[in-house]
TORLOBA-703955 format. One record per residue: residue number from 1; y, z, x of N, C-alpha, C, O in turn. Coordinates in steps of 0.1 Angstrom, whole numbers, plus 5000, padded with zeros to 4 digits. Each point is the difference from the previous one (the first is absolute). Layout:
! residues N
 seq n_py n_pz n_px ca_py ca_pz ca_px c_py c_pz c_px o_py o_pz o_px
 NUM    Y    Z    X     Y     Z     X    Y    Z    X    Y    Z    X
...
This chain:
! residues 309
 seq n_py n_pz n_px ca_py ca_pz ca_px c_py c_pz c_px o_py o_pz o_px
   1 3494 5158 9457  4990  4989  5000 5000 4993 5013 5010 4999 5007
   2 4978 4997 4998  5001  4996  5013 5000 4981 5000 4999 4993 4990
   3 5002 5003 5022  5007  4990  5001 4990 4990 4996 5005 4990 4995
   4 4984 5010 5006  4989  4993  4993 4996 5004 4989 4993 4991 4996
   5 5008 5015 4998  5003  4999  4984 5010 4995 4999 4996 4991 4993
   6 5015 5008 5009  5008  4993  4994 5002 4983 5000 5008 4993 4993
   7 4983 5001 5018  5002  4988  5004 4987 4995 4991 4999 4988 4998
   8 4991 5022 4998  4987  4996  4989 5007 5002 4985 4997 4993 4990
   9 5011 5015 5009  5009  4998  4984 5007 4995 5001 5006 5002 4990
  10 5001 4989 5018  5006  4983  5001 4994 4995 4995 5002 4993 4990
  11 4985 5008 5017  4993  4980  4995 4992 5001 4993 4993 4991 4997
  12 5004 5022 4997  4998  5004  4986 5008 4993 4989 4994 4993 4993
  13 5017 5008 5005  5011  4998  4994 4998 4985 4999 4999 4994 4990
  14 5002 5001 5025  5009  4983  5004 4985 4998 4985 5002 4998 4988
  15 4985 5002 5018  4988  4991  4994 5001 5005 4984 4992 4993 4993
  16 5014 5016 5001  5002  5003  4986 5008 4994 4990 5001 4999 4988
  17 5007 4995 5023  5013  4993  5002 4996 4985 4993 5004 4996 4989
  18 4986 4998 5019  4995  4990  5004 4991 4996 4985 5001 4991 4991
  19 4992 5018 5011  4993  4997  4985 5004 4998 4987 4994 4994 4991
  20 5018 5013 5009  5008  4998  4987 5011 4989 5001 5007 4996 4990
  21 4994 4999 5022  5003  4980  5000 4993 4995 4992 4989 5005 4996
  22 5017 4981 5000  4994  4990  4987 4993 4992 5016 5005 5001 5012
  23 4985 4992 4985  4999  4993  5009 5006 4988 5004 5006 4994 4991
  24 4994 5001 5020  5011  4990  5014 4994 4984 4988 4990 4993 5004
  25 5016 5003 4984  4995  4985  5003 4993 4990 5012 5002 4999 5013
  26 4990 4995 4981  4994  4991  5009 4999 4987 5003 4992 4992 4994
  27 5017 5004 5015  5012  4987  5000 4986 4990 4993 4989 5002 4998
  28 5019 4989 5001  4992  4983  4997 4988 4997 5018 5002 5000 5012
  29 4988 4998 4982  4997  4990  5013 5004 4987 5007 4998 4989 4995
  30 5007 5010 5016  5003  4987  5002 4991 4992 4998 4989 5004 4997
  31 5016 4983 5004  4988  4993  4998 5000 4985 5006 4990 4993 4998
  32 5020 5003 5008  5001  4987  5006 5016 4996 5007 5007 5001 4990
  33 4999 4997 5021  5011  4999  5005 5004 4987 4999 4993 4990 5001
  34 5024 5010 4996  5008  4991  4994 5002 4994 5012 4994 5004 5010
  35 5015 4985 4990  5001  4991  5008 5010 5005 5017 5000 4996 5012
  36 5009 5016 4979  5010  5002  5012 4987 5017 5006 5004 5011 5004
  37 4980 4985 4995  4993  5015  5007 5001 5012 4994 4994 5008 5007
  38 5011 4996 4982  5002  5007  4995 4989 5003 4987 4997 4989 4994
  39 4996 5021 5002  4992  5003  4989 5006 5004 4989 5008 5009 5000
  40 4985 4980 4985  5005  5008  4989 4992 5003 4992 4988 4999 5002
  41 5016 5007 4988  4988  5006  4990 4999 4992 4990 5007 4990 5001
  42 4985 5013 4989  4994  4989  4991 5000 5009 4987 4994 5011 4998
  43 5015 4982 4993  5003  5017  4989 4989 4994 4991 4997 4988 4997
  44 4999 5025 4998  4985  4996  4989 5005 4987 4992 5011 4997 4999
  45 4977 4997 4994  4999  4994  4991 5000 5002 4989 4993 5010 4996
  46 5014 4982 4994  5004  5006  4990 4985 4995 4989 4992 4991 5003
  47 5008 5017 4986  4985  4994  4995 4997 4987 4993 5009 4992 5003
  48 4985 5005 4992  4997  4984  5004 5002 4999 4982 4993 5006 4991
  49 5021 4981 5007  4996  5003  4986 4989 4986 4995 4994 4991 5006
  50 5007 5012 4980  4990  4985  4995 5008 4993 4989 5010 5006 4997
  51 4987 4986 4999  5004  4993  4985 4998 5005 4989 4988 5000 4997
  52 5023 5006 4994  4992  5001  4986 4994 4991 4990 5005 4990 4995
  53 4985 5015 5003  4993  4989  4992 5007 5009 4987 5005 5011 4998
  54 4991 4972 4992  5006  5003  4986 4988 5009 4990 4988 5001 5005
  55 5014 5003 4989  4991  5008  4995 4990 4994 4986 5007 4993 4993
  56 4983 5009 5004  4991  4991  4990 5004 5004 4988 5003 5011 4998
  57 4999 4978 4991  5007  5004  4988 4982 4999 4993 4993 4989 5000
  58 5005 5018 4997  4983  5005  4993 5001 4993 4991 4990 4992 4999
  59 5021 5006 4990  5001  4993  4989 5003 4984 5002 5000 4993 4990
  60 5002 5002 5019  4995  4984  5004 4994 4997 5010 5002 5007 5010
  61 4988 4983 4991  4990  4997  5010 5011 4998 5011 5012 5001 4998
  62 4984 4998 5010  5002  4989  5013 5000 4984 4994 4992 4997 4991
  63 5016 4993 5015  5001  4985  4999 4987 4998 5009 4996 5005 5011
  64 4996 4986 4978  4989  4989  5011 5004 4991 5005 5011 4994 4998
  65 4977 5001 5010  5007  4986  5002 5000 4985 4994 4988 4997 4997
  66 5018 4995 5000  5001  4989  4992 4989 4995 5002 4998 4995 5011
  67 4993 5004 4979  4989  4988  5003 5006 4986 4998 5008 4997 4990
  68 4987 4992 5019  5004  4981  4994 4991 5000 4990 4988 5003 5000
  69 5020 4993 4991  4996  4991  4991 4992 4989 5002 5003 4990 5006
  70 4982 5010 4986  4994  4984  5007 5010 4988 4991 5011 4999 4995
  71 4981 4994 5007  5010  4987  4999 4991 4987 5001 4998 4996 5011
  72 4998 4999 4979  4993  4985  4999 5004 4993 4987 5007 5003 4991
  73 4986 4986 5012  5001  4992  4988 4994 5002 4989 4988 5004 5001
  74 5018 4994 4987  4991  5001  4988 4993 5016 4999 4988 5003 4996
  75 5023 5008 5008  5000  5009  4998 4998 5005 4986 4992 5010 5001
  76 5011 4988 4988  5001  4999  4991 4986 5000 4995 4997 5007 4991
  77 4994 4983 5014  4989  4992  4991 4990 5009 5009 4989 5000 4996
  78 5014 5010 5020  4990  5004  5004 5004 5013 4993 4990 5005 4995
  79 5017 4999 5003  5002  5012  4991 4993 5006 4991 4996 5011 5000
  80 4999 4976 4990  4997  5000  4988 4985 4996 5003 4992 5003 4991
  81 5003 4992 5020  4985  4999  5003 4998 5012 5006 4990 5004 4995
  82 5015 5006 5017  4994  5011  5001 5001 5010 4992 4993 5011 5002
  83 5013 4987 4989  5005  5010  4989 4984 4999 4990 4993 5010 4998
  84 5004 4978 4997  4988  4999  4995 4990 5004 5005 4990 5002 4993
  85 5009 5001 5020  4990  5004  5010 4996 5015 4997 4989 5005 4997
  86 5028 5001 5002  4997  5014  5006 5002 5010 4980 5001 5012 4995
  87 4997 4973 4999  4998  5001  4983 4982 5007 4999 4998 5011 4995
  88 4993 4981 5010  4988  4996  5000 4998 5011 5010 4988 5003 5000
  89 5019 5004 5009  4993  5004  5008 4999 5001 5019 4999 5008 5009
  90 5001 4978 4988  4996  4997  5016 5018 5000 5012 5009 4992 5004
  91 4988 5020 4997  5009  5002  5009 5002 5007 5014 5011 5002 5006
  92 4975 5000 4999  4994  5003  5012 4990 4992 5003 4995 4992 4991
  93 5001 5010 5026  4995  4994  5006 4983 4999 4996 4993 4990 5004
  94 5003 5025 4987  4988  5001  4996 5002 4990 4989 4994 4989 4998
  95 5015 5017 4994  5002  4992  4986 5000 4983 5000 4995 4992 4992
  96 5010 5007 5017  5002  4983  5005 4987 4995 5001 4997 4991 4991
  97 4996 5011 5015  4983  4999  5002 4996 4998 4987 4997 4989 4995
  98 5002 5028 4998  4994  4997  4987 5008 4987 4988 4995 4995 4990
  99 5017 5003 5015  5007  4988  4992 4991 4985 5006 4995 4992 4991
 100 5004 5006 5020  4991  4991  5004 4987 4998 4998 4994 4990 5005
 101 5000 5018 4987  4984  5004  4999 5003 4992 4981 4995 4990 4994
 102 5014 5020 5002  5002  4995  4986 5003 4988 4994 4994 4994 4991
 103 5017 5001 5019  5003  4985  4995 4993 4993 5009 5006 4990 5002
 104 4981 5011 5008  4992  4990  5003 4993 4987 4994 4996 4989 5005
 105 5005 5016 4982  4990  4988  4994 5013 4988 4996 4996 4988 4998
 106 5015 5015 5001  5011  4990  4997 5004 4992 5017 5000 5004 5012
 107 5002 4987 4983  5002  4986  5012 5015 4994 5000 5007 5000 4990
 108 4995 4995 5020  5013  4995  5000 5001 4991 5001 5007 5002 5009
 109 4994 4981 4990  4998  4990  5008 5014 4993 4990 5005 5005 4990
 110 4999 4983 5017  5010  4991  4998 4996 4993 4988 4989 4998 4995
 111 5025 4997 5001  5003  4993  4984 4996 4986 5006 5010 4996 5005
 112 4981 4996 4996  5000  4986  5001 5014 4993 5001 5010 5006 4996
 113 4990 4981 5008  5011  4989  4997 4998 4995 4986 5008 4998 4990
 114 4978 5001 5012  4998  4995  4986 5000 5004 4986 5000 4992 4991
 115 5002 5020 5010  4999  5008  4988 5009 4997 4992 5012 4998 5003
 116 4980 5001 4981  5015  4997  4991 5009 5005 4995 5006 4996 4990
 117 4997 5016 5017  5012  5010  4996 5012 4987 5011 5011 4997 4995
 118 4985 4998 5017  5010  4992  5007 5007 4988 4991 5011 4994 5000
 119 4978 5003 4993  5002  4987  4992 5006 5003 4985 5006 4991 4994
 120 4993 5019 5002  5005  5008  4985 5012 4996 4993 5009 5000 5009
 121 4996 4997 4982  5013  4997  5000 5010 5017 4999 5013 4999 4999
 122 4980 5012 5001  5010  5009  5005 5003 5002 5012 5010 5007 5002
 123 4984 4988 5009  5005  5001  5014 5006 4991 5006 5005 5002 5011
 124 4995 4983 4981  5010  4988  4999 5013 5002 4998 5010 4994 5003
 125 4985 5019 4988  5018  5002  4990 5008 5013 5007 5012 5002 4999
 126 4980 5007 5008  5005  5011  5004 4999 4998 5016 5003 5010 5006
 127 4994 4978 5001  4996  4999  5014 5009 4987 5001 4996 4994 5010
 128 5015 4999 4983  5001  4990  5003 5002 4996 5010 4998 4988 4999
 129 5008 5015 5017  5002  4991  5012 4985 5003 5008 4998 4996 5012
 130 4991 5012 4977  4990  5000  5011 4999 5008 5009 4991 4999 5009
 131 5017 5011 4990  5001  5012  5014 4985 5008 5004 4991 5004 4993
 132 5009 4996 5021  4988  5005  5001 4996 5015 4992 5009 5007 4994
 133 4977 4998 5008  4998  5008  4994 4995 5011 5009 5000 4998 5012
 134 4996 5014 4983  4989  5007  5001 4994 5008 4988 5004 5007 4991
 135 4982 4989 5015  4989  4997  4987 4989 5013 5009 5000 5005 5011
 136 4989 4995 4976  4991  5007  5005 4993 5008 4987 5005 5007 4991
 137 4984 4988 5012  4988  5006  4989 4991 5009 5003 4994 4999 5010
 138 5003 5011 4982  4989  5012  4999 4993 4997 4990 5004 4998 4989
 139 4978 5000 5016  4992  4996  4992 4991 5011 5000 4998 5007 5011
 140 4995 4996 4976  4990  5011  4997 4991 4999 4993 5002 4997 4988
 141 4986 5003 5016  4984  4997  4991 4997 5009 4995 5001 5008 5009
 142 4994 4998 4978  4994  5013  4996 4988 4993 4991 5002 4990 4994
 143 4984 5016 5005  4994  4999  4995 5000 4998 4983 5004 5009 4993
 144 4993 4982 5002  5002  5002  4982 4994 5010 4999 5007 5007 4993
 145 4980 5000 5011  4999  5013  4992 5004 5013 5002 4996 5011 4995
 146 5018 4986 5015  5008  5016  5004 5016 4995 4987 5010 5007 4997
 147 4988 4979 4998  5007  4998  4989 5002 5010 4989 4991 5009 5000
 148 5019 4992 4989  4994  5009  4987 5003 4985 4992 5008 4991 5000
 149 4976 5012 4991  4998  4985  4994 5007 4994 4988 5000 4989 4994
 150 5008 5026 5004  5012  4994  4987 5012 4990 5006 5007 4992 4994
 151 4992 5011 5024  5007  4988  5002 4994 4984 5004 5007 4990 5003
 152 4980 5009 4997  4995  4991  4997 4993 4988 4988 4992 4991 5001
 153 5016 5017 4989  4996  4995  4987 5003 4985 4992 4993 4991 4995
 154 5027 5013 5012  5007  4992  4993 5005 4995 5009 5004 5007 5009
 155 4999 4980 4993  5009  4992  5014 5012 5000 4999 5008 4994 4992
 156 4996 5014 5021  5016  5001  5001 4998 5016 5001 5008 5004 5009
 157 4987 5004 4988  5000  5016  5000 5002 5006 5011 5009 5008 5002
 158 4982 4989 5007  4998  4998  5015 5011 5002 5005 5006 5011 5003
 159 4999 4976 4999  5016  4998  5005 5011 5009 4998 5008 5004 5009
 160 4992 4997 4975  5011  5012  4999 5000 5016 5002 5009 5007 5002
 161 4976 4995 4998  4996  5012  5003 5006 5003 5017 5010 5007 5004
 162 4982 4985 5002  5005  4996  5015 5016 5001 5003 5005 5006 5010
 163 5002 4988 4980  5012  4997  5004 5011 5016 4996 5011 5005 5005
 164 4981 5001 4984  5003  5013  4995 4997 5012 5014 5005 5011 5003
 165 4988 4983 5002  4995  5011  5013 5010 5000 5011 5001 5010 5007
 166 5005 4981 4993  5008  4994  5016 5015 5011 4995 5007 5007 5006
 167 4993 4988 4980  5018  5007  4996 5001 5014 4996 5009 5008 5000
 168 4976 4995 4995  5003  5020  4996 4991 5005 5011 5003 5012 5004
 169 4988 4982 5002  4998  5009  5014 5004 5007 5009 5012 5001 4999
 170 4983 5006 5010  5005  5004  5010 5007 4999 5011 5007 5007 5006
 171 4988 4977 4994  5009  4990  5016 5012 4997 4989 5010 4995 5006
 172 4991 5006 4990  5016  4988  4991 5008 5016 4997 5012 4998 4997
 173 4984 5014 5004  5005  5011  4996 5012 5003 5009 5008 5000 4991
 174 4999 5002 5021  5010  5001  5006 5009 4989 4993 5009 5005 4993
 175 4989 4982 5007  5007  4991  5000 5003 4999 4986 5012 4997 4998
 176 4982 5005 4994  5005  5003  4983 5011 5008 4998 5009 4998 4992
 177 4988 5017 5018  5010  5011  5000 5013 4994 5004 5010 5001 4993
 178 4988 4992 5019  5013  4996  5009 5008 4991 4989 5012 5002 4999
 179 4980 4985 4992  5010  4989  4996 5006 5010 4986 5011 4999 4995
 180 4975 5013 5000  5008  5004  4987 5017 5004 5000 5009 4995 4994
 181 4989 5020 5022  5014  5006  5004 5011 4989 4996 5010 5002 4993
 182 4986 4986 5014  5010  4991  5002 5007 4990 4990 5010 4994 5003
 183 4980 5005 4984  5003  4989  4993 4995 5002 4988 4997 4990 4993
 184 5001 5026 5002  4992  4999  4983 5012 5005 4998 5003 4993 4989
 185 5005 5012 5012  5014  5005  4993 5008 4988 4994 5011 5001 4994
 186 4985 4989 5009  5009  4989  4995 4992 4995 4991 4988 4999 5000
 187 5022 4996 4988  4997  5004  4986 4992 4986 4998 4994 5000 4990
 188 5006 4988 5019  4996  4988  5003 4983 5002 4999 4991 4995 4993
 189 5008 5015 5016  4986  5000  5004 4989 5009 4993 4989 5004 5003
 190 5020 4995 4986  4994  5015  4989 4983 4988 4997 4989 5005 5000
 191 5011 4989 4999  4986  4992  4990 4991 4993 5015 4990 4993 4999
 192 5014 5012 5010  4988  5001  5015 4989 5004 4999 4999 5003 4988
 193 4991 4999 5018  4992  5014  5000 5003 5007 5011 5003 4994 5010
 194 4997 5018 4989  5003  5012  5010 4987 5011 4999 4994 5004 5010
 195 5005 5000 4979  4991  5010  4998 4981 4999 5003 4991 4995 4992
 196 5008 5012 5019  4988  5000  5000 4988 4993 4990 4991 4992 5001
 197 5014 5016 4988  4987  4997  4985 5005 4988 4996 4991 4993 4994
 198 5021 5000 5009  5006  4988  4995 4989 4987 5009 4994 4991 4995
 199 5007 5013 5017  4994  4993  5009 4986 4996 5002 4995 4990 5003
 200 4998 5024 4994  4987  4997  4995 4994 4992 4989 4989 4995 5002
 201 5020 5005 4985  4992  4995  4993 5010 4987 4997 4998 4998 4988
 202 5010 4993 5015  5007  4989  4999 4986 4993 5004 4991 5001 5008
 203 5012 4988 4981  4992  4987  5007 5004 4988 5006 4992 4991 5002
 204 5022 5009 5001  5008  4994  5009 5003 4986 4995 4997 4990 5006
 205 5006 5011 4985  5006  4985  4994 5009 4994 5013 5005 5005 5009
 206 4995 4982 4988  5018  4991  5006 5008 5005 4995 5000 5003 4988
 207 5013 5002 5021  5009  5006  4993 4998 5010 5003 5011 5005 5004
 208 4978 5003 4998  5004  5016  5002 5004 5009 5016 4996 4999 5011
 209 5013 5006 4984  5011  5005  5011 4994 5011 5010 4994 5009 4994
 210 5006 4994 5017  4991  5017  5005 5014 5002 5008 5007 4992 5007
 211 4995 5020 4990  5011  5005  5006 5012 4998 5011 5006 5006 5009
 212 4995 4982 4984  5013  4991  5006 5003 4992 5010 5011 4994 5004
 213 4971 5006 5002  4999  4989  5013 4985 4992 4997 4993 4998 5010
 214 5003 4999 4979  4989  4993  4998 5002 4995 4986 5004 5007 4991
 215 4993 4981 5008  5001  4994  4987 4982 4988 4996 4996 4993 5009
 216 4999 5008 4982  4989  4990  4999 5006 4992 4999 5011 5000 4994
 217 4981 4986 5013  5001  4989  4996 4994 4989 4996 5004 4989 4997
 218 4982 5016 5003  4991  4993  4996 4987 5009 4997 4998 5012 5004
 219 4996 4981 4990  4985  5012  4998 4991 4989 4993 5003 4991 4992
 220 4983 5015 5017  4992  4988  4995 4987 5011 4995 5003 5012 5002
 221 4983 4986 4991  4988  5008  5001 4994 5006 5015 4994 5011 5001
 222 5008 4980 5011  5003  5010  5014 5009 5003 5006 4998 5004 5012
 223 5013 4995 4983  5011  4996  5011 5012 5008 4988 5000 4999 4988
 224 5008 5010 5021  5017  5002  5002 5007 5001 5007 5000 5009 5008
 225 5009 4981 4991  5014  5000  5010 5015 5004 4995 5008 4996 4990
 226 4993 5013 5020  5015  5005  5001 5009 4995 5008 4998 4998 5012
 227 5014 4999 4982  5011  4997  5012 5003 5017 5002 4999 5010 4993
 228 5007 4987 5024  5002  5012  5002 5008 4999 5014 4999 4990 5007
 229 5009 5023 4998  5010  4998  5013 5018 5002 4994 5010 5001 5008
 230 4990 4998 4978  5010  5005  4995 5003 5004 4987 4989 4996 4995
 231 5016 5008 4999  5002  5002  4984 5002 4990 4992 5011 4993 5000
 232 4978 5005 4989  4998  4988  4989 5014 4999 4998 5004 4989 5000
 233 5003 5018 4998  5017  4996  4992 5004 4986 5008 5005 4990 4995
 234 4993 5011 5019  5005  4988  5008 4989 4989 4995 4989 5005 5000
 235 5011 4984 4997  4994  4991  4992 5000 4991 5012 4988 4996 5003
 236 5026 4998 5007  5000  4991  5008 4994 5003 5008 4994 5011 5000
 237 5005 4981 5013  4996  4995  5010 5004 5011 5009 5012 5003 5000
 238 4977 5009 5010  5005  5013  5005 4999 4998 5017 4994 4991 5006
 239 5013 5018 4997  5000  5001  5017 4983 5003 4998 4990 4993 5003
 240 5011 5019 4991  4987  5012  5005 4989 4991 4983 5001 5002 4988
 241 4994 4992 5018  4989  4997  4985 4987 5001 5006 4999 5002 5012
 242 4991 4997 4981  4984  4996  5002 4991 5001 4986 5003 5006 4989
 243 4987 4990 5013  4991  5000  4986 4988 5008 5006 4997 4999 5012
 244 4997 5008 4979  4990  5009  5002 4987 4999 4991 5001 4998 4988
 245 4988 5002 5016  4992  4993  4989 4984 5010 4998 4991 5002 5008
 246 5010 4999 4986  4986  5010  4997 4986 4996 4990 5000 4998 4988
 247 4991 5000 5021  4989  4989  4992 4988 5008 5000 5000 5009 5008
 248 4991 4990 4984  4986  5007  4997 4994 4988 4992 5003 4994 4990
 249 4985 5005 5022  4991  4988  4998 4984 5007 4998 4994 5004 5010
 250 5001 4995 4979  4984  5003  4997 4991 4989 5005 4999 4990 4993
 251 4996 5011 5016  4988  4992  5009 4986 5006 4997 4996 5009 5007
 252 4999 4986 4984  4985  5006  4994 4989 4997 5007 4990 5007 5003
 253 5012 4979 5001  4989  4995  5010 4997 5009 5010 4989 5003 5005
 254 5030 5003 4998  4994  5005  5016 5001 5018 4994 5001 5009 5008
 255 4998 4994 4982  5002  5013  4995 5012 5010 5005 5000 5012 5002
 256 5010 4979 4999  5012  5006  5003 5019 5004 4990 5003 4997 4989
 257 5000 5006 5015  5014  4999  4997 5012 4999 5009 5005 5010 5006
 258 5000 4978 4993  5011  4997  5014 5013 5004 4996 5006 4994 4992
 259 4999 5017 5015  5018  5003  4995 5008 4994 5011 4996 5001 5012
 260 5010 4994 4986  5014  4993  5010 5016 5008 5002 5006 5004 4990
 261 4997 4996 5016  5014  5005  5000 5009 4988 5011 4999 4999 5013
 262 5007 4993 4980  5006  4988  5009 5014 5000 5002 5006 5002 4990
 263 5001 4997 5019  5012  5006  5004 5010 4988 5008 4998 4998 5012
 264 5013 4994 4981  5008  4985  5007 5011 5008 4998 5003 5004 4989
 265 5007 4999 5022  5012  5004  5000 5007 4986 5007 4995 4990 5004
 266 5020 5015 4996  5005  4989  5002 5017 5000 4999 5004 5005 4989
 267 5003 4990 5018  5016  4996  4996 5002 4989 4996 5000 4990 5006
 268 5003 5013 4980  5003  4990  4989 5013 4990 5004 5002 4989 4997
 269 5008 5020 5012  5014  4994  5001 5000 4994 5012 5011 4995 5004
 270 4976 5005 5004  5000  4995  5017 5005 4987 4998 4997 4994 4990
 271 5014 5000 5021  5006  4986  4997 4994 4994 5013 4993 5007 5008
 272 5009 4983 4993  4994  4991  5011 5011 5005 5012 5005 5011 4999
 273 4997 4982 5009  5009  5002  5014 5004 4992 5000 4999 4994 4989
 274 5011 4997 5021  5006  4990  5002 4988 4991 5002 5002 4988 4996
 275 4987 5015 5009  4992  4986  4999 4990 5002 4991 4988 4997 5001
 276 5021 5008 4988  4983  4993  4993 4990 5011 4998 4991 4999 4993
 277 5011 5017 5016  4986  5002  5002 5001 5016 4991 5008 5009 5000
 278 4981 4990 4994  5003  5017  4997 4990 5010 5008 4990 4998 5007
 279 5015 5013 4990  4998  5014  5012 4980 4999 4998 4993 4997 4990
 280 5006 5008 5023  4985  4999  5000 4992 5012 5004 4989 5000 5005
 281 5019 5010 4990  4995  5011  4995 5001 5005 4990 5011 4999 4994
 282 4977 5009 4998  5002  5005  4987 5011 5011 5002 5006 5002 5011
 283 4997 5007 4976  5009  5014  4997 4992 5009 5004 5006 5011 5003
 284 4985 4990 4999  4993  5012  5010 4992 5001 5013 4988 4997 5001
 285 5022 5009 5008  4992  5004  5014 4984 4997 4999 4994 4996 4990
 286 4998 5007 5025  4991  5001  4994 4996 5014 5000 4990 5003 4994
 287 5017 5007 5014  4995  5013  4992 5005 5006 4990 4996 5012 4998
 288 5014 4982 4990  4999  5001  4986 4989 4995 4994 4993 5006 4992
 289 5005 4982 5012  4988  4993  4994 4986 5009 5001 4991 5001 4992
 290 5010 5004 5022  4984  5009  4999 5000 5011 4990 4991 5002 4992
 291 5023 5005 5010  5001  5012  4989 4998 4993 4986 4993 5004 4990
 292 5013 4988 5010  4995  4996  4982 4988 4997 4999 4997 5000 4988
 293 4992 4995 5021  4989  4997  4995 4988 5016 5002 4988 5001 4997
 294 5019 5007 5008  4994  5016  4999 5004 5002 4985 4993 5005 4991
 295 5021 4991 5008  5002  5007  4986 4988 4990 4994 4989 5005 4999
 296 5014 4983 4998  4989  4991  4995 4988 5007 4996 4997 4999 4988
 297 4996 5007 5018  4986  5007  5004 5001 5013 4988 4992 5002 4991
 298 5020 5005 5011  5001  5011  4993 4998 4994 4984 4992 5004 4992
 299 5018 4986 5007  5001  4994  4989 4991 4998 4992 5001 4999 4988
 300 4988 4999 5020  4987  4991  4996 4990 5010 4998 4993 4999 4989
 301 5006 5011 5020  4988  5014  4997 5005 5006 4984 4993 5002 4990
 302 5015 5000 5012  5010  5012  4986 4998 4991 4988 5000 5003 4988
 303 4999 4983 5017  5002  4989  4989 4982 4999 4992 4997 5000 4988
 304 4993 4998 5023  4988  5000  4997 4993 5016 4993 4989 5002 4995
 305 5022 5004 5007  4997  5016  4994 5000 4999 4988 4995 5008 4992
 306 5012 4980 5002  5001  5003  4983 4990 4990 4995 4999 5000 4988
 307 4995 4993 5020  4988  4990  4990 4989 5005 5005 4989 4994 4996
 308 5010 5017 5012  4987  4998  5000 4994 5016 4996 5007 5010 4998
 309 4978 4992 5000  4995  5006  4992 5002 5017 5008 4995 5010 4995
């Protein structure tokens, strides 16, 4: 073999050689010099972790968030007036309208000074230091001939019919529910009226009890009054009292019939002060006072539903 072949099957060899090497690693890049001039490498990053989140239990919601609680006065008594609201109905903003369209022909205006429910001897006896009040009347005209004339026959009919309308209606229907829950189980209050049919057809003597927060106390051929603001069993003198009074007056001259719903609350136990003076505000706000005279209204449409034709 001559001398160049043999120096071409060398490097034959060396590059066969070569190929069957793993390949030379390929250092780090530098990437910025240290303080003593010198370059170092930057070893990868490691991968980026996250937080485990807890995992959703399918079979319980998620916690919401706490709503506040509202919080006013005479929570209680607004309770029981929007509750009659959303009895009847009117519980939207449309609905509200049509609630204003319906009880338009009912009026609200103030109890006089004069009036003789002030002078009465039950508000002498259940008002004795005089505490202020709040009062307020709903008055309603209906034509005598939208009357049904069996209650025009006999005097006094009117009134009770009227007064039958206010306690088995629709407006008094929450509030029947609420005092029954609370107070028909007691063996006391067995001879009340409670029952719808009971309520309708009562002709409301003195004496007669309505479901544990209204008692008669007087009754005339236009006129019935209830004490009311707490349960007849309490006989004395109450924090929470007032008289309620329900009248139907036949006006022929003027071809009418006038229903009243008259309303004197009051703290029976209000004491004077050191000088002499007693509190010169009544027991209700005056936005309890508006809501009861809405209820008022309700009271009065549902009530006029049963006398007339």
């Amino acid at each position: 073999m001559s001398q160049r072949s043999k120096a071409t099957e060398g490097r034959r060899a060396i590059e066969k050689q070569k190929l069957h090497q793993s390949p030379r690693a390929i250092p780090p890049k530098p990437t910025k010099p240290t303080s003593t001039g010198k370059l170092h490498t930057t070893a990868p990053s490691a991968a980026p972790t996250f937080p485990t989140l807890p995992r959703a239990n399918p079979t319980k919601p998620p916690p919401r968030p706490r709503m506040l609680e509202p919080i006013a006065a005479g929570a209680k008594a607004m309770g029981i007036f929007k509750a009659a609201f959303a009895a009847t109905g009117w519980t939207t903003l449309g609905a509200t309208a049509g609630y204003m369209f319906w009880t338009r022909k009912t009026k609200i205006v103030d109890v006089p000074p004069t009036d003789y429910l002030f002078n009465s001897t039950f508000y002498a006896r259940y008002n004795p230091n005089n505490a202020p009040v709040t009062q307020d009347l709903a008055v309603r005209r209906v034509p005598l001939t939208q009357i049904k004339p069996e209650l025009l026959e006999k005097e006094g009919k009117l009134v009770e019919a009227f007064c039958a309308g206010v306690w088995s209606g629709l407006g008094f229907a929450y509030q029947r529910r609420f005092l029954e829950k609370k107070y028909r189980a007691d063996p006391i209050t067995q001879d009340h009226l409670w029952d719808t049919k009971d309520l309708q057809s009562s002709t409301y003597e003195v004496g007669t009890k309505i479901t544990d927060h209204f008692e008669v106390i007087s009754k005339t051929p236009s006129s019935i009054i209830v004490r009311c603001g707490d349960s007849p069993r309490i006989q004395d003198v109450r924090a929470s009292d007032g008289l309620f009074e329900m009248t139907a007056e036949v006006k022929k001259d003027e071809g009418v019939a006038e229903f009243g719903l008259k309303s004197i609350f009051y703290n029976g136990l209000a004491q004077p002060d050191k000088e002499s003076k007693v509190p010169q505000q009544g027991p209700m706000s005056t936005w309890i006072q508006w809501l009861h005279q809405q209820y008022d209204k309700v009271l009065m449409e549902t009530a006029i539903s049963n006398v007339s034709k």
